[in-house]
N, C-alpha and C positions, 0 to 999 in steps of 0.2 A: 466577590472575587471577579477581577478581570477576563475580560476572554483571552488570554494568556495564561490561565491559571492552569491549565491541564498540558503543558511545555514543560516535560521535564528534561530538568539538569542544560536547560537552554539559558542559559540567562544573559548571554551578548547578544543573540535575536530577537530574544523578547526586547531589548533595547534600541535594537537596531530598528524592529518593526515599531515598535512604540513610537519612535521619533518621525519615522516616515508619517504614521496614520497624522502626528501632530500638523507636519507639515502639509499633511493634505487638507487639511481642516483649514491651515493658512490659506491655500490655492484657491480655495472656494471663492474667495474673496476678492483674489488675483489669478483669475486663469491665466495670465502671463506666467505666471511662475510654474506650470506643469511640465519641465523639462526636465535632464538627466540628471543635473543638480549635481551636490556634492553631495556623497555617500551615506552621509545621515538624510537627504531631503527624499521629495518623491518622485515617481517616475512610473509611466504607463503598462510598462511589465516585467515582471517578475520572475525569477527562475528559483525556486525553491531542488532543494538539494540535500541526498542525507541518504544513511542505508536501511534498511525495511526497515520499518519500528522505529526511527530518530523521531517520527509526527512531522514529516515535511507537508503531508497534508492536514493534519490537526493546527499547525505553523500559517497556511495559508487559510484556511478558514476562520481562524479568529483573527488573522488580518483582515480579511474581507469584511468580518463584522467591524473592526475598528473603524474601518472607512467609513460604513454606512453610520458609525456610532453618532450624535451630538457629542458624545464627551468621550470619542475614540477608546472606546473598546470598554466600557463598565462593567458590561458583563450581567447585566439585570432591563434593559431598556427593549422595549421591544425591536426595533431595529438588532440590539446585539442576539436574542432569542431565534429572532427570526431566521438570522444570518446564520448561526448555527445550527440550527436545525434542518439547513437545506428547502426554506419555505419565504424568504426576501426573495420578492417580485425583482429585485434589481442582482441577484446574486444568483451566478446558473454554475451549479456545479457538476461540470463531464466528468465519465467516469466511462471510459472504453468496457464498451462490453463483452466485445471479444477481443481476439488476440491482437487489434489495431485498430488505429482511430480509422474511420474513412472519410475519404474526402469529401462525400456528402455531411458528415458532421463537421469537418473544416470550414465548409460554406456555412450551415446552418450558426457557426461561434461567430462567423464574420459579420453575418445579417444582423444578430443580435448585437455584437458588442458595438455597432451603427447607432444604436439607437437611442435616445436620449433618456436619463432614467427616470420610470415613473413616480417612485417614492420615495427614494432613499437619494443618498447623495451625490453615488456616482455607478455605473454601469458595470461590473464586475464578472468578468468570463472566469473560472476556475477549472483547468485542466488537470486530472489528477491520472498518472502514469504515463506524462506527454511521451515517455520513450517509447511509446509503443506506434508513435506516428511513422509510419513507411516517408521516403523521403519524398514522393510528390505530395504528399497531405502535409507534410513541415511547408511545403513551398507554398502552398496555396493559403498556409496560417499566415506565413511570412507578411502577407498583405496589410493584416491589420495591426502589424506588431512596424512594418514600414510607415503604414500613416494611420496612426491611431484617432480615436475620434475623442473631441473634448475632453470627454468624461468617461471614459472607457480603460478600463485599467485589468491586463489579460496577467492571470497567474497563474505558471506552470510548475510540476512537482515532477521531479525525476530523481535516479539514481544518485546522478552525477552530471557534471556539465557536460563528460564527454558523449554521453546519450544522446545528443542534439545535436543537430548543424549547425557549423561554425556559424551563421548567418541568422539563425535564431539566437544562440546562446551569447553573442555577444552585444547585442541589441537588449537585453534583460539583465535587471540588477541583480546580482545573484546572493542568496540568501543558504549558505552552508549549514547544515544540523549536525551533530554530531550523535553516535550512539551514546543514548542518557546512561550512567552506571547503574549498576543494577542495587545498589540502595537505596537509589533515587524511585526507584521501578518500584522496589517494592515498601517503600515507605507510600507511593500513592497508592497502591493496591490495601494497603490496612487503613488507610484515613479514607480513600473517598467509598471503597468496596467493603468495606469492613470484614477482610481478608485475614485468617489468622497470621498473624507475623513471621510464625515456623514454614507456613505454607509459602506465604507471600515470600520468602525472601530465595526458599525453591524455583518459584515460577520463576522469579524475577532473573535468577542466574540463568538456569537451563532456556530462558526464551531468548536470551543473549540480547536482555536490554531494550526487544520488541513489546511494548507495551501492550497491545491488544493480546498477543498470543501469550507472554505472561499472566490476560486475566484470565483469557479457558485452560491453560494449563492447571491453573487455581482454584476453578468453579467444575471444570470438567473429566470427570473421571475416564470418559470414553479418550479425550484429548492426552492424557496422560499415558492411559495404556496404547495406541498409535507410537507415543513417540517410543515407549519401550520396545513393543515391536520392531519400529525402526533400527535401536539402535541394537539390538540383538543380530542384526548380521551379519558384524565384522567375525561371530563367534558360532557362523554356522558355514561358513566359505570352507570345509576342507576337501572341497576335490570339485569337477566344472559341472555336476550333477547338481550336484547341492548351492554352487552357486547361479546358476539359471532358476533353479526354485527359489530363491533367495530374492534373485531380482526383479522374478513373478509375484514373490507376496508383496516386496517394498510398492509395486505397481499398482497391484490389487487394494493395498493400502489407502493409498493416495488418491484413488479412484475410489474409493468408499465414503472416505474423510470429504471428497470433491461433493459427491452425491448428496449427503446428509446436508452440507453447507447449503449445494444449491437447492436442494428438496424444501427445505425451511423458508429460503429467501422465494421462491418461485409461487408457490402456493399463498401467499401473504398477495405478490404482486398482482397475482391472475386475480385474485378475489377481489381486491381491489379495484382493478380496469372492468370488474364484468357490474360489478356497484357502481361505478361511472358510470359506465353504459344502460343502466336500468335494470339490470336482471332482477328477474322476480316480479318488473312491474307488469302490470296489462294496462289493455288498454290501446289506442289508435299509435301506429308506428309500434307495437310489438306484437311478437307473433308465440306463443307460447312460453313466455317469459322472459325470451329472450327482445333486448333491441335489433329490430332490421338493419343490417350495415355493420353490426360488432363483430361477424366473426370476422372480418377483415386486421379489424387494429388486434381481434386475441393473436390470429395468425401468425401476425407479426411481432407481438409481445414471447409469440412460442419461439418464432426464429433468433430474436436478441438472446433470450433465455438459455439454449441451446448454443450460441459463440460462445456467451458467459461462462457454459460449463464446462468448455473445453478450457479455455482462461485458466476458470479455475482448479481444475483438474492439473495442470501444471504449475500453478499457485501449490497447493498441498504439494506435491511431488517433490518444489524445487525448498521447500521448508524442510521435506525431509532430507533433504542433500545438505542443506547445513547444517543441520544437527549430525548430522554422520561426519560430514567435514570437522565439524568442535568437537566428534569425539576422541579422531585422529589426532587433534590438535592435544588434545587430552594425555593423551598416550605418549608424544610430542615430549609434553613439557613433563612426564614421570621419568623419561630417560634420559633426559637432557638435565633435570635435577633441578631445574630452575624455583621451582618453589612456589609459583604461582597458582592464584586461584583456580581450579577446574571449573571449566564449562557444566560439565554434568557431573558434580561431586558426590551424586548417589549413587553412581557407576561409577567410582572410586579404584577398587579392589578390579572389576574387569579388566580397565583402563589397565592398572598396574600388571597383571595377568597377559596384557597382549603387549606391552612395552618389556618384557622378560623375555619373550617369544621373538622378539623380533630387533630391527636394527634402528637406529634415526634415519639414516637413508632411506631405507623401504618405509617409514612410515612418511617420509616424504614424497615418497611417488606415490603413493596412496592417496595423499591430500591431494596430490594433481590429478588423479583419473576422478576422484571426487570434483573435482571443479571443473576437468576434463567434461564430465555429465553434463552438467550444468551449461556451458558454454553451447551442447549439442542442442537441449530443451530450447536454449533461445535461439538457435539454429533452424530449429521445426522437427529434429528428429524423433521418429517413429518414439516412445517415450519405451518402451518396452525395450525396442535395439540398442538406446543409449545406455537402459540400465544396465543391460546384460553384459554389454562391453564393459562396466565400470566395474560390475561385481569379479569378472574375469579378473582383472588390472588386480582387483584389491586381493584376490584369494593368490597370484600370483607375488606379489608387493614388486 
């Protein structure tokens, strides 16, 4: 299988990047030909685009391996392994750890993508959530994306083109994804997960097409009861008591599902960096197990660790706002009579229960104080004040 092969319901991208890696494989040959080219050829950077769950970074990563591929993108070569795995010496995948790049990591993509590649074929910077660059860190990226080096090829992943400065995003060949359908979703979930079909085809709806949260939907019991919880709100709002506790659990929730997520990921990392650093060894230059000089980088692995959870503590939160937003939508399309498939069709009968109760107009002001939230979360606000305002909005319609 290709490193394309985990793209789904992509199949003009996977064409479009397939043609590019070809053409870069030409360039090798011809560095004269590393310019903006025409729309099939290649070109220095890249703007990957698409909404949660389309794989705008699963999209550029088996791009990256294409590059470094002999036979662009096979999918079995070490270079392709490599590249995927996030361990090609020539492939640096950023990944903001807290709530924005900073511009000391701008300089650091700059210094790197300078430099000539040690084993692979070309130099590869991969930016994954570039929207979260404040605008002097786009500017100071601006530099290498203005005069790129040889063999230096920068790939950014965002929402949308409009998350970027007009000045980045039109300098990068832009690469659209679309949300995969969810029988696409969940036909890979029963072939490569070996996922029950009944299950799989659940996760696949209710995650709206988001491939990763379709699998712990699927695998995860804890992940399933969350979202129940979540979506039980709309049907506990009857008066501004009940809605302020309302907005306290959805909170509480998200802050739990944050903890667990980063509890797992933090504990793997730290044991990791203190086995870099020697622990356990003895011996000249350690002092009790420990290496002299490591509590410095743990320090510092504590501090990244701790932006990350705020991240992602807002990451959980704003998954729970569109699952309450589809269920609205839900509700939506029962009164309106349109026929369409429900977002969450196990909460069927709810859906219909609060669409009897109520109007298509108020369930449309609903859907806006629900994305009203949302818009606040990326604003910076307090995560508690936003919700609380939202759950008001929703118990009022």
């Amino acid at each position: 299988m290709s490193v394309f092969g985990d793209l789904v319901g992509q199949d003009s991208v996977v064409a479009q990047l397939q043609a590019a890696a070809e053409a870069a494989a030409r360039i090798l040959a011809d560095p004269s030909g590393l310019t903006a080219g025409p729309a099939g050829g290649m070109t220095h950077a890249w703007l990957f685009t698409g909404p949660p769950g389309s794989g705008r970074s699963v999209a550029a990563r088996a791009f990256a391996a294409a590059l470094q591929c002999d036979r662009v993108g096979c999918g079995h070569c070490e270079a392709c392994l490599q590249s995927l795995a996030g361990a090609h010496p020539d492939v640096a995948v950023i990944v903001p750890e807290g709530l924005h790049l900073k511009i000391k990591e701008a300089r650091e993509i700059i210094s790197r993508s300078s430099r000539a590649p040690t084993r692979g074929r070309w130099q590869v910077t991969l930016i994954e959530d570039a929207d979260r660059m404040e605008e002097r860190t786009s500017n100071t990226l601006l530099k290498v994306i203005e005069e790129p080096p040889p063999h230096g090829v920068l790939l950014l992943c965002a929402p949308s083109v409009e998350d970027l400065l007009p000045t980045i995003r039109s300098r990068c060949r832009s690469v659209a994804l679309r949300t995969p359908p969810a029988e696409a979703v969940a036909s890979v979930l029963v072939a490569r997960d070996g996922i029950d079909p009944a299950m799989a085809a659940f996760a696949a709806q209710a995650a709206q097409g988001h491939i990763g949260r379709a699998k712990r939907l699927a695998t995860d019991e804890q992940a399933r009861r969350e979202r129940r919880e979540v979506l039980a709100l709309p049907r506990s709002l009857q008066g501004v008591g009940s809605a302020l506790g309302a907005a306290d659990a959805l909170v509480a929730t998200s802050k739990a599902e944050a903890a667990e997520l980063s509890k797992q990921r933090d504990a793997g990392e730290t044991e990791s960096l203190s086995r870099a650093l020697g622990a356990g060894a003895t011996g000249k230059g350690f002092s009790g197990g420990k290496p002299r000089g490591g509590a410095g980088a743990l320090k510092e692995l504590e501090t990244r660790q701790k932006d990350r959870a705020k991240r992602t503590q807002r990451d959980a939160l704003d998954r729970a706002l569109v699952d309450l937003a589809a269920f609205y939508r839900d509700v939506l399309t029962v009164q309106l009579g349109t026929g369409a498939t429900l977002v969450h069709g196990d909460l069927g009968p709810q859906a219909a229960t609060v669409a009897r109760a109520t109007t298509p107009e108020s369930t449309l002001r609903r859907i806006d104080a629900v994305l009203a939230c949302r818009a606040a979360l990326d604003a910076n606000v307090a995560h508690l004040l936003a919700v609380e305002a939202m759950a008001l909005a929703l118990r009022t319609g």
